[in-house]
N, C-alpha and C positions, 0 to 999 in steps of 0.2 A: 543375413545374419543367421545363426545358429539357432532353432528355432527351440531347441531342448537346452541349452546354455542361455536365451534370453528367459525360458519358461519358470529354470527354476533361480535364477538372477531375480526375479521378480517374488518367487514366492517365498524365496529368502530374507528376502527386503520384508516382506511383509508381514512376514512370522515375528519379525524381528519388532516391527511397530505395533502389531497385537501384542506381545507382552509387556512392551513400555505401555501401551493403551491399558491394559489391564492391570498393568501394577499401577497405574494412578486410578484406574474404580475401586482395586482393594485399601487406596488411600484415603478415599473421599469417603465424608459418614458423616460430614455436613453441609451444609447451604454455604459457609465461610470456604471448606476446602474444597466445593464445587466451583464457586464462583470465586475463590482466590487463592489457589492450591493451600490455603492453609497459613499463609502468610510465613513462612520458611523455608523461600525455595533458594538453592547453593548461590551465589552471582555468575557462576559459568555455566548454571541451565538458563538463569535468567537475559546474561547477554545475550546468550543463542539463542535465546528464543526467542529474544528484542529483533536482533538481526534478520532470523530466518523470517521472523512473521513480517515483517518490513520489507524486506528480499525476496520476491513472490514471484510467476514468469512472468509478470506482469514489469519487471526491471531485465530477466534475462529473456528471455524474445521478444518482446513488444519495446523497451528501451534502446536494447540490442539490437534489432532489429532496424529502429529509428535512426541509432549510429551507422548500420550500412547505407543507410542512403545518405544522410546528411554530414558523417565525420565525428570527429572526434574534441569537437566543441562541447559535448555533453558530458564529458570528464569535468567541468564547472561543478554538472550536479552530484558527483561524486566527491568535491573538496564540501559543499553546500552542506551537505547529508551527512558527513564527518564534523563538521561544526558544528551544524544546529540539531541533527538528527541525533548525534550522540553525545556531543560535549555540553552543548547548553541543556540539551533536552535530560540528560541525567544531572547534571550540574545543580543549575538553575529551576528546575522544572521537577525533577523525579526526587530528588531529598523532600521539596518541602509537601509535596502531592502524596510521599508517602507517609509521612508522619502526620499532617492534617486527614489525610484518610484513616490513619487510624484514631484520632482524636476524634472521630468524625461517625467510626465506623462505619465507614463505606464501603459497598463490594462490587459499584458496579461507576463506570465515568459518571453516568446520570445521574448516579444516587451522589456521587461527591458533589456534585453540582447542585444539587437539591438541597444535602443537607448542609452544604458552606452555606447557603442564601436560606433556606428554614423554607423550603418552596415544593410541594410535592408537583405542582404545575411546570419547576423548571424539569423535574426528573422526568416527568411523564414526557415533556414536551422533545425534551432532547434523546430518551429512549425513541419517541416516532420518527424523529430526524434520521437516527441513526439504522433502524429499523428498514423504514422507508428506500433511505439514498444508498446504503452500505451494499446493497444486491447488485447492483451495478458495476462494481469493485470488482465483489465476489463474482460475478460472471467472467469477466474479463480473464479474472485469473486465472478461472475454469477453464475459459477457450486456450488459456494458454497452454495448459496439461496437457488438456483433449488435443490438443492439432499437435503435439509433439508423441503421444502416444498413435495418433492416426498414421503418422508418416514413419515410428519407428515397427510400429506390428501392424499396421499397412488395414487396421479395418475400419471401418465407417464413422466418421465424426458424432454422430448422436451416438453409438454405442461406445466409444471411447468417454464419450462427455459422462454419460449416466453413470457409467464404471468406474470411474476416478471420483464423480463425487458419494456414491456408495462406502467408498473404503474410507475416505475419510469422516462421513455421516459414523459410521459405526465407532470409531474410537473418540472422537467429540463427545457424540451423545453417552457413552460409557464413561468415560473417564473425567468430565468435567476439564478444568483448566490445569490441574495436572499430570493428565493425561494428553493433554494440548503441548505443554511446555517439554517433559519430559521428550515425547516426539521431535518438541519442537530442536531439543539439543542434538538428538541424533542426526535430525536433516540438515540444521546447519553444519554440522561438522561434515556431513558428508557435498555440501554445495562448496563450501572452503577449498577444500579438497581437489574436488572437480574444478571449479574454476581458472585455480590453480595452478594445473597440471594442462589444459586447454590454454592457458596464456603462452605457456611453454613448447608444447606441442606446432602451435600455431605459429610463433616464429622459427622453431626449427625446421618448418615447410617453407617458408616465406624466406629464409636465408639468412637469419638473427633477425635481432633489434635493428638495427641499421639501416642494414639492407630491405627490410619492411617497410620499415618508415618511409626511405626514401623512394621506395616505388610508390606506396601509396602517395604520396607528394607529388609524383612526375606523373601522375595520370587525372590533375587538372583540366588539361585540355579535353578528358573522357567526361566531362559535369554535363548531362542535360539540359540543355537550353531552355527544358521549363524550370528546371532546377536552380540554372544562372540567373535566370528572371528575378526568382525569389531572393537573392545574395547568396546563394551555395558559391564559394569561392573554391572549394577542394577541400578532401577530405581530413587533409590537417591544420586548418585555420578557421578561425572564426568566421561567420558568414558575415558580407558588408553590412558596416553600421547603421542602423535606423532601416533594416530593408524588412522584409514581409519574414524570411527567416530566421532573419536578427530577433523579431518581436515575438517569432512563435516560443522558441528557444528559449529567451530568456524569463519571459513572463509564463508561459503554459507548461515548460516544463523543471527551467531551473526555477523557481520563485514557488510556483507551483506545487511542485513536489516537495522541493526543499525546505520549504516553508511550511506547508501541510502536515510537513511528518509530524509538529509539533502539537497538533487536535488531533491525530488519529484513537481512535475511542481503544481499540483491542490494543494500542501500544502502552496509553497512559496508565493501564489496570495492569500493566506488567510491577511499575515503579514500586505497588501495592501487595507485594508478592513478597518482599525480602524486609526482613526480620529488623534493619536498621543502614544509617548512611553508610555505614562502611562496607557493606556489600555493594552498593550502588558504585560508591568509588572505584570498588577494585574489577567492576564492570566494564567499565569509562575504556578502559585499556582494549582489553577482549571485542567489545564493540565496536570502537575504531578502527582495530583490522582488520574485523570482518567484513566491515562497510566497504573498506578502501579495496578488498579483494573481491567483494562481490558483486560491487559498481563498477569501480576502475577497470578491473578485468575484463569483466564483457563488453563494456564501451568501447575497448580498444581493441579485442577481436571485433567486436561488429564492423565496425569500421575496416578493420586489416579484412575481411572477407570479398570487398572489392578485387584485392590484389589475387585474392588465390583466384576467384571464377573468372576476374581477366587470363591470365596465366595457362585457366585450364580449358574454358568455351569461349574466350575472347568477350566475356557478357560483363555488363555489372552487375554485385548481389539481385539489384531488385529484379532487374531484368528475368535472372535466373531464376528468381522466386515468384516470376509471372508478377509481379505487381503488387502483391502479398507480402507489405513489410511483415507482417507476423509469420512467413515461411522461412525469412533469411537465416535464421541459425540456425532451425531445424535442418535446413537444407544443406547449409553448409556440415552441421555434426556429420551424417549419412552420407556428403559427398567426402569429406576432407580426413575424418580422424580414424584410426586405425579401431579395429573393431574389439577390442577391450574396451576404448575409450568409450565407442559408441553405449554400450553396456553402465560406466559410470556414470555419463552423462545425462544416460535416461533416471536415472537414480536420481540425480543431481537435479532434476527437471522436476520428477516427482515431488521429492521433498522440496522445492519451494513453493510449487502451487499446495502441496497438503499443509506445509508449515504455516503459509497465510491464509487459506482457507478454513480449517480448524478454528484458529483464531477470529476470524471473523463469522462463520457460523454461531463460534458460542457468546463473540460479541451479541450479535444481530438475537438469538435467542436470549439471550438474558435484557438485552434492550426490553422486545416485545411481553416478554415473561416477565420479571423480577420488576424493571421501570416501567412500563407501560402499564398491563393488565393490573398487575395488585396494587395499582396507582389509583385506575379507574375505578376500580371495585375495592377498596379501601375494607370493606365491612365483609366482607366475603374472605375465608381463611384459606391459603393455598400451599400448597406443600412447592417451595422455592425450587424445588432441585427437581420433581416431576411436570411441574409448570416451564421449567426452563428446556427440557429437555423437548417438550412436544413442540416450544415454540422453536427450538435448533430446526425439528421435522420440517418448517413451514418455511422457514427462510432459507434452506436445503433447494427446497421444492421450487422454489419463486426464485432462485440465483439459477435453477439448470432451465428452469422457462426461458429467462432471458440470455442465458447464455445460449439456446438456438435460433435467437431473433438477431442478435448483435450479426451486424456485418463484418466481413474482414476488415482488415489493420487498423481495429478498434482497441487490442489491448494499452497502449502508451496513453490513447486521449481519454478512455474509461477510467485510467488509473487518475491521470490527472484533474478530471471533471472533481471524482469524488474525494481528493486531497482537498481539491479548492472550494470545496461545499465546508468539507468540517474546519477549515482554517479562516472562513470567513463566518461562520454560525460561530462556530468554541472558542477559537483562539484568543477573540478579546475578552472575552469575561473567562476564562482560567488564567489566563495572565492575572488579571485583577482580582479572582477569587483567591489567588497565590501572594499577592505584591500589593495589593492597592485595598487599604481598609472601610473605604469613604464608600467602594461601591457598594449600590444597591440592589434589594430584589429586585424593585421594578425595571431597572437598567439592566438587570441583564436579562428578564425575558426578553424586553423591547429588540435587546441588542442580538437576543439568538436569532428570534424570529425578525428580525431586520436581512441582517446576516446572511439567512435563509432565502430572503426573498428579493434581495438583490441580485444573489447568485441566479436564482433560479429567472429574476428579468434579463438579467444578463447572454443567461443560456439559450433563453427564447427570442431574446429580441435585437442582442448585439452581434454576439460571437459567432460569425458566419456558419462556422462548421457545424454546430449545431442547433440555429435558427436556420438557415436554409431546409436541411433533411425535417427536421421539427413542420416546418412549413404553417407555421402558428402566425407569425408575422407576414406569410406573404398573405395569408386569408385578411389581416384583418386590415393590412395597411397597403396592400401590395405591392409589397417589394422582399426582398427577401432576411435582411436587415435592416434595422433603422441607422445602423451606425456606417453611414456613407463616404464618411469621412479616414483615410488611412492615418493612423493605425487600430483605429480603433475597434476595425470588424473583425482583426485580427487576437487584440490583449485578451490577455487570461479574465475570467469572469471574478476571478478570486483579487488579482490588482482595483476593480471596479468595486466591489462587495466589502475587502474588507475593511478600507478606511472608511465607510458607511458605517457600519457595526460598530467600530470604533468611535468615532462622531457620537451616535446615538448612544451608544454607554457610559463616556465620558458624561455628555447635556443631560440625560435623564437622572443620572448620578448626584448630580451636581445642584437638584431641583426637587430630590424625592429624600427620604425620610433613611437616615441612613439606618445599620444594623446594630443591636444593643451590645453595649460594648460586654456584658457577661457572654452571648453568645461566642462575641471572633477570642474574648479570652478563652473559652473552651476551644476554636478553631486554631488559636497561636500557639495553642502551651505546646512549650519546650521547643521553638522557633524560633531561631534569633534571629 
């Protein structure tokens, strides 16, 4: 590549996000428009920024990536994520989330949670959950910049990692959340774009639609026999039923994910951002097709990526990518797309790990800051918006630590780990903090911290992939899993955890002292 056309491709881009960055610090001048741009953000910065912050590389190389080996059965989680990620989730979920947050005056998921139930213990508790688990995420999504910046300007994995989360440290911590979102429109518009245009690109190498499909169809007999093992049937058909790849699929990534999206902490504080339902409505639309183009699209080049590296090294993707499902698109961009594209598409790359990253930075900081510390310290007076800022510094710090420990083709199961935490902790008590007036405070700490701690038995002591390497359970029981029995070593820890959660919120509910009905009338006004 051009090394003076990539140099100032880049510094373009970036000039570009320093001003959006700075025009949302000349905007913020309080704690409200630090931590919720102000509550009047357009609904077309608000989709995209729902979209991009959800859309992370964390869905285009690590999801993408997951589609080259296994196929295009993962279009599921792309119909999944258009239902519940955007239809129900603005529907059902973000009208009434945003009107009781303002009833509620809430700025942050934790604090909604705290003051629907009158609980500083729920705020605190679910700002350390989020705190805590959410860096895991944010690494994942980190490695996924960093190894696309390594292979596009060819320099060292830890100096790519550090450089990518600097630039986006810088207009976070400046510009608060509208300085996030603002961004956040410019990258999805330009991931749209690119994806786009790569869908396109991608069969007119391949020979159309058609002609793609039906190669990727006729190279069946290419499945790796450890791959066949597992039900890999080919890369255009669902993997056999009740098999080992049937279970990862449908539990760990479609359910998983698609089901997570709905507790994600830095998505729900989006809802809380726009001035009334009718901007949430005329969202619904915009978000829908961002989804459908920014899921659907790369699932189905990942997958079509088999056909080009056959065609060209006689290999499969992974093969080519050495083993490294998080190299397949990388590898593919650099090998396949004409060198404008490669230029967009690094664009394209940036902006979704900066679009969720940002996002979850000033999550995970305002967690630690705003819910956590002025929770603990209650008597102690702190300035929201400089407390929030040094706590962004710290969770910055702790997401690029563990982004040089994570191993390769970790981006897809890091994203899903930490879906399936917040959807088996949040999920049942925001439902019922939304829907159900009978629940109680003590039901729903019981139910977070349930939630919490099933997931996390789960992780340690069922779910092979991560009790084996954990290696907690071979110490204590020897063996590597307790769950001996198929399918179970395999199910998402989130199918396990969250009808627990559930259970106990329900029973505890049902047994403890409900909430005074003047409170949920301040919680309901103007909710039908």
């Amino acid at each position: 590549m051009n090394t003076f056309t990539l140099g100032l491709v880049v510094v373009v881009y970036l000039l570009v996000i320093a001003y959006l960055g700075y025009r949302g610090y000349s905007q913020t001048k309080s704690a409200k428009d630090y931590l919720l741009a102000g509550r009047d953000i357009h609904p077309f910065v608000m989709a995209m920024s729902y979209g991009a912050t959800f859309i992370s590389t964390s869905a285009i190389i690590g999801f993408g990536g997951i589609a080259g080996v296994y196929g295009m059965g993962l279009i599921w989680l792309t119909a999944l994520n258009i239902i519940v990620g955007v239809f129900i989730a603005f529907i059902f979920f973000g009208r009434v989330t945003r009107k009781m947050g303002h009833n509620l005056d809430a700025h942050t998921f934790p604090e909604f949670l705290g003051n629907r139930f009158q609980s500083k213990k729920i705020q605190i508790i679910s700002g350390a959950v989020i705190f805590v688990s959410m860096p895991l995420y944010a690494a994942v999504v980190l490695i996924g910049g960093a190894r696309f910046i390594e292979s596009i300007f060819e320099i060292d994995f830890s100096l790519a990692l550090t450089f990518f989360s600097i630039i986006i440290a810088a207009y976070v911590i400046a510009g608060g959340l509208k300085g996030v979102m603002y961004t956040d429109a410019l990258q999805g518009s330009i991931m749209f774009l690119s994806l786009f245009f790569l869908l396109i690109v991608t069969y007119q190498k391949l020979g159309g639609v058609s002609a793609a499909h039906h190669a990727l169809t006729n190279m069946v007999d290419m499945v790796p026999d450890n791959l066949k093992s597992a039900g890999h049937e080919g890369w255009t058909v669902f993997p056999k039923m009740n098999s080992a790849w049937w279970w990862t699929l449908t539990t760990n990534i479609i359910l998983g994910v698609g089901v997570g999206v709905l507790a994600q902490p830095q998505l729900i504080v989006r809802f809380m951002t726009v001035k009334s339902n009718r901007e949430l409505n005329r969202a619904v639309l915009i978000g829908g097709i961002f989804i459908f183009v920014a899921t659907g699209f790369i699932f189905t080049v990942g997958a079509l990526t088999n056909v080009y590296f056959h065609n060209e090294s006689g290999q499969l993707a992974i093969q080519f990518a050495k083993g490294n499902v998080d190299l397949i698109i990388p590898e593919y961009i650099n090998a396949a797309m004409p060198e404008w594209f490669v230029y967009l598409f690094m664009l394209a790359l940036l902006s979704a790990g900066m679009s969720t990253l940002s996002s979850q930075f000033h999550a995970m900081g305002t967690s630690l800051g705003r819910d956590f510390i002025e929770n603990v310290f209650p008597h102690k007076k702190f300035n929201s918006m400089m407390l929030s800022k040094i706590s962004i510094i710290v969770a910055i710090i702790i997401s690029i630590i563990i982004g040089y420990k994570l191993p390769g083709s970790i981006i897809a199961r890091g994203t899903a780990i930490f879906f399936g935490i917040c959807a088996a902790a949040f999920l049942p008590v925001y439902f019922a903090a939304l829907y159900w007036k009978r629940v109680t405070k003590t039901a729903a700490i019981w139910s977070i911290v349930t939630g919490l701690l099933a997931s996390a038995f789960a992780l340690a002591f069922l779910h092979a992939k991560e009790s084996e390497p954990l290696g907690i359970c071979q110490a204590l029981f020897g063996k590597p899993t307790l769950a001996t029995e198929f399918p179970w070593m395999i199910i998402d820890p989130m199918v396990i955890a969250m009808p627990v959660s559930i259970v106990v919120l329900i029973a505890v509910s049902l047994f403890t002292q409900k909430t005074s009905d003047e409170h949920l009338a301040n919680c309901f006004h103007g909710i039908k």
